[in-house]
N, C-alpha and C positions, 0 to 999 in steps of 0.2 A: 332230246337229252343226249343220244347219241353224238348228235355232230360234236354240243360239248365236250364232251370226253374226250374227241378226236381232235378239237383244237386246241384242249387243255395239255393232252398227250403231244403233239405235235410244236406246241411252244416249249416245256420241257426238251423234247427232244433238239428243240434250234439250240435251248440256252445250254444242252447239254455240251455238244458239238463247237459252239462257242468258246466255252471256258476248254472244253479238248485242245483248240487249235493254238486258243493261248496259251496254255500250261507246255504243249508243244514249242510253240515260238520261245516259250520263256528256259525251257529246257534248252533250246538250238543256240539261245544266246548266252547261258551258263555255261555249256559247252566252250562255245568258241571266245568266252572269256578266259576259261579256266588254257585252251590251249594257246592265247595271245602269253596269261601268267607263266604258261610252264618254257615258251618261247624264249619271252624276258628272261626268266632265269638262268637258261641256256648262254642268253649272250653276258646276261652280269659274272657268269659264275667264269667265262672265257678273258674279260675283261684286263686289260694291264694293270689300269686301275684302282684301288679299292674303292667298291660302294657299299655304304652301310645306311639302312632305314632306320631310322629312330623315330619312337611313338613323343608324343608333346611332353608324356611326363619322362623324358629320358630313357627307355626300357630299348635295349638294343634289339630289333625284330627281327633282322635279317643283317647278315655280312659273307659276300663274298669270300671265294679263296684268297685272292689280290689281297685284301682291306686283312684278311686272317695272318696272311704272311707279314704284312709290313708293320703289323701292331706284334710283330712277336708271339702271335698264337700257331702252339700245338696243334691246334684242329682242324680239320679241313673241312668244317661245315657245321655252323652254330645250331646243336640239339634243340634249343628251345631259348626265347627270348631273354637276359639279362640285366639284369642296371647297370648302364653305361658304366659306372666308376668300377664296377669288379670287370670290364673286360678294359677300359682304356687305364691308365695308370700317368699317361704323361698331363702334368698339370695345365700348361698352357692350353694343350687341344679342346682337355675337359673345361678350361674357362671358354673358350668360345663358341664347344657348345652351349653352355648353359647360357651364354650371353645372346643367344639367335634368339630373334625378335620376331620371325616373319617376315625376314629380309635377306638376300643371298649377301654370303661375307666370303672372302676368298684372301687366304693370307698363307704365306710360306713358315713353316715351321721346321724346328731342328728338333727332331726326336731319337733319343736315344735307344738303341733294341739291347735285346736280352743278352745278345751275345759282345757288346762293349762299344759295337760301331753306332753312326751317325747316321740318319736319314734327314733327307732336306725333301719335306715333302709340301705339297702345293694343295691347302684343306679349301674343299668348297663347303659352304656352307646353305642348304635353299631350302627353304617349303615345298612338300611333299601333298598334297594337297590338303582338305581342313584338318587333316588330325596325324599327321606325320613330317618329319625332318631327314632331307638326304644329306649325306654327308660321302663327300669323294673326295679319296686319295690319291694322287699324283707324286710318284717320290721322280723328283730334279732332276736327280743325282746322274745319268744320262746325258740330258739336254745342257746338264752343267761340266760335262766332259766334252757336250762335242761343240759349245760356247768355247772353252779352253784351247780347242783343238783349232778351231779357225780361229781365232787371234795368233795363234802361236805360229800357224802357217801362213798368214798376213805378215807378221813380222818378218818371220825368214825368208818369205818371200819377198818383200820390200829391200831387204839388206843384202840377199844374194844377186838382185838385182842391180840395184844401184852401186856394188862395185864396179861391174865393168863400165857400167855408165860413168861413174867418176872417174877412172883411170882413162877413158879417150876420151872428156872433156879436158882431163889433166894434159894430156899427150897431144891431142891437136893446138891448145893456146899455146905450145911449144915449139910447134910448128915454127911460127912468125919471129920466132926468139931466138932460137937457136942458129950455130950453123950450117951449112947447106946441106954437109956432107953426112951428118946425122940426122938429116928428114927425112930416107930412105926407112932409115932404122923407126924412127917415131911410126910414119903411118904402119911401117907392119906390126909392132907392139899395137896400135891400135886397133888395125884390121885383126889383132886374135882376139882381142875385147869383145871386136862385135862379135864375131863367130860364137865367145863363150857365152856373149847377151844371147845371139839366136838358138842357140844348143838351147841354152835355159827357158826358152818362150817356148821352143819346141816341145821341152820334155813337161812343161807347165802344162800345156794345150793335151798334152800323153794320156799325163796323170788323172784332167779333170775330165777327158772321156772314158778313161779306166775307171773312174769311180763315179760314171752319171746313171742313174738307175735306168732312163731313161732309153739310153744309148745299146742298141742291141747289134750282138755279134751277128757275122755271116760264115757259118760253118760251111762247109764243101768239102768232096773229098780233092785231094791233093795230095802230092809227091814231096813226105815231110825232106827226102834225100837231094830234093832237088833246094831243095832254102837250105839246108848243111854247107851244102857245096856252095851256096852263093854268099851266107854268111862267110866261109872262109874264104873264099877267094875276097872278099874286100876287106881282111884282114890281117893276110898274106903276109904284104909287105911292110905293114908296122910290125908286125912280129919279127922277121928278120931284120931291121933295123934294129932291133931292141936281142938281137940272137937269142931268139925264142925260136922252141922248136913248137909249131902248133900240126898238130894230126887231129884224123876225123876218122872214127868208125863208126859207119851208118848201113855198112853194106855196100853190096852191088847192085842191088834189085830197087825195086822201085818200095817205096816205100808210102803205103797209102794210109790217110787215116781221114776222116772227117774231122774237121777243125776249121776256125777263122785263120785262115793262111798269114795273114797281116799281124794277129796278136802273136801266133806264133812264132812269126820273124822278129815281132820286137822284144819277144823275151828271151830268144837267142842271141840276139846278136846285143842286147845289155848283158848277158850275161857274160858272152865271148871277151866283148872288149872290156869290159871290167880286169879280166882275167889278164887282157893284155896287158891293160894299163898298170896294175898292181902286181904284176908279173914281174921279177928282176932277174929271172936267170930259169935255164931250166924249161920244161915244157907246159903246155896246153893241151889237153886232150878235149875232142868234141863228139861224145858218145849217143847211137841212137838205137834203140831196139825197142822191143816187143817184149811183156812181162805178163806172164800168166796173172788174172786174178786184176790187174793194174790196166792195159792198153798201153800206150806208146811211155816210154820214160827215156829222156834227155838227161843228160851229167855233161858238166863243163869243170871239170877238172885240172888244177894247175900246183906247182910247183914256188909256189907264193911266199910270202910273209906269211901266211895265214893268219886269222882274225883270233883277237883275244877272246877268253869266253866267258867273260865280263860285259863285251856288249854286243855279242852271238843275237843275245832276244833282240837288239836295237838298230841292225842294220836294214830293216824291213819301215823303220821309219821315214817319213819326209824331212830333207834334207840334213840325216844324219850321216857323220863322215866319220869312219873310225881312225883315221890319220888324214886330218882336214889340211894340213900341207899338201901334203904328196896327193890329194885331190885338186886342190888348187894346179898347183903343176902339171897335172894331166886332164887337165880342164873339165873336172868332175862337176856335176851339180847336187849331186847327192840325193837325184831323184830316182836314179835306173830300178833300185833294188825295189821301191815301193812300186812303180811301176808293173815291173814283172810278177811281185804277189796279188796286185789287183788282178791283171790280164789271165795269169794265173787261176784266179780263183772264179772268176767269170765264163773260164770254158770249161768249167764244172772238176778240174785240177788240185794238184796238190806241190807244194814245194819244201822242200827243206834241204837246210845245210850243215855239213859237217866241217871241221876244220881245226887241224892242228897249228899252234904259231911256231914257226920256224920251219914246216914242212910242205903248207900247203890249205888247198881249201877244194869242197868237192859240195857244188851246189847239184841238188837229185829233183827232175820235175817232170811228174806224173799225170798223164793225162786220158782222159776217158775213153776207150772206142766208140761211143754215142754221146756225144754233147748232151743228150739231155738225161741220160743217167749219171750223174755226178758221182765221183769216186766218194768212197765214206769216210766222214771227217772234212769233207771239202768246207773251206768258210765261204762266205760270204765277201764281196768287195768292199761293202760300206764300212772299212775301219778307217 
């Protein structure tokens, strides 16, 4: 009877031990579901995005911050579930929720916000598994600026090119036409064409490493006093042709900073000759020091037309000219200025410019003592 009781006890005790390890197991996997959920949420709620859950009879379950801003909500985190129609209002979204079948739908919509503007936003529409509906928001509006923005840099890139190209196919069929003692005069008009074609392939070739995310700087330390001086001496003699007075104060000492040496010198020496170029009278100054709080700061300052300040915000664009003559004439591409804010803003810098018209213009660029502590406020290149 004994043993009974000790096999009776001892089966108890297995089936106890059993259902223990399971109720364990099933605890370890509640667990490490609840922290896969709190995960997800982590990344929905970081999301550019809007994503919202919708239960099958339409009750909104969950919405991101993303999906909370671009529908024009106050809140920054839904209290507790609602009917779709008291939190969406715009009618076309709400028909295609109600129209989801258990099929993903994906359609661009124009939704008005609270505050009068327009969103062009890109609605998904999918099954969530048997008893839920996701719904993601994508607003365009972005992707449909920087559509605008390469077309519009195709275009003037095509047109600023194919000038000089048509001007020495025009000039050379001239050649054979003309005579003798004017084919002197033709090839050299045509020999600055090309020069103004290879300036523009160049500054093309500038631009699209200034702005490849891809493309990484090589900082080193170097002797910024030493590229002062080399920028000026190659810019010397067009200055005194033009009787410009150009001065440099950088010091006598050596002047060290860590920086990509090469971007450095291309945003000098755009900037220098700019100054030449648009210079008519009167000086250039080419300033280098050291600024508490700041690291190295550059001024190329001149005695100019100076820039109206009407289009002051516009000259940081691709191939904007604020007097597209007198660029033409000094064989401008209209790309330097973007150049230098990309190159600029990539050795973690700052730029900006002042300018009176009729006195003058004073371009100020600021640059980190550590490339990789970026001055504050530094942008980004990707414009």
């Amino acid at each position: 009877m004994e043993w009974a009781y000790l096999l009776i006890t001892f089966a108890f005790l297995g089936l106890f031990l059993r259902e223990r390890r399971q109720s364990d197991g099933l605890e370890r996997e509640l667990q490490q579901l609840q922290a896969k959920r709190q995960a997800m949420r982590r990344v929905l709620d970081h999301m550019d995005e809007g994503a919202m859950l919708l239960s099958l009879n339409h009750q909104v379950l969950y919405a991101n911050p993303a999906a909370l801003h671009m529908l024009g909500s106050s809140l920054h985190a839904l209290p507790q579930p609602v009917a779709v129609e008291e939190f969406i209002q715009n009618p076309t979204l709400l028909e295609a929720i109600h129209s989801q079948e258990g099929t993903t739908l994906r359609q661009v919509l124009r939704i008005q916000t609270n505050k009068g503007g327009t969103l062009a936003l890109e609605v998904t529409l999918a099954p969530a598994g048997p008893s839920g509906i996701l719904l993601v928001l994508r607003d365009t509006r972005k992707l449909e600026d920087v559509e605008r923005k390469r077309r519009d840099f195709v275009t003037n890139a095509s047109h600023e090119l194919k000038t000089p190209i048509a001007a020495m196919i025009g000039l050379l069929d001239l050649v054979d036409i003309v005579d003798e003692e004017r084919v002197p005069d033709l090839l050299d008009r045509a020999r600055r064409n090309a020069s103004s074609l290879s300036e523009m392939v160049e500054d093309l070739l500038g631009l699209a490493r200034a702005e490849d995310p891809d493309w990484k700087l090589a900082p080193e330390l170097c002797d910024l006093r030493e590229t002062v001086d080399r920028v000026y001496e190659s810019l010397e003699d067009r200055a005194m042709q033009k009787n410009l007075s150009l001065e440099t104060d950088a010091g006598l000492e050596p002047f060290m900073l860590t920086v990509d040496q090469t971007c450095f010198e291309t945003v000098l020496r755009n900037l220098a000759t700019n100054a030449v170029n648009y210079c008519r009278r009167g000086k250039i100054w080419i300033r280098l020091r050291r600024e508490a709080g700041v690291g190295a700061v550059l001024e190329v300052e001149d005695t100019g037309p100076g820039i109206d300040p009407e289009i002051v915000p516009r000259i940081f664009e691709r191939f904007f000219r604020g007097d597209p003559a007198h660029s033409k004439a000094t064989g401008g591409t209209g790309l330097g200025l973007s150049i230098v804010r990309n190159l600029v803003n990539r050795m973690g810098g700052r730029i900006a410019v002042e300018s009176v018209p009729g006195e003058g213009s004073l371009f100020r660029v600021e640059l980190p003592e550590n490339p990789s502590n970026p001055l504050p406020g530094a942008t980004s290149a990707m414009s």
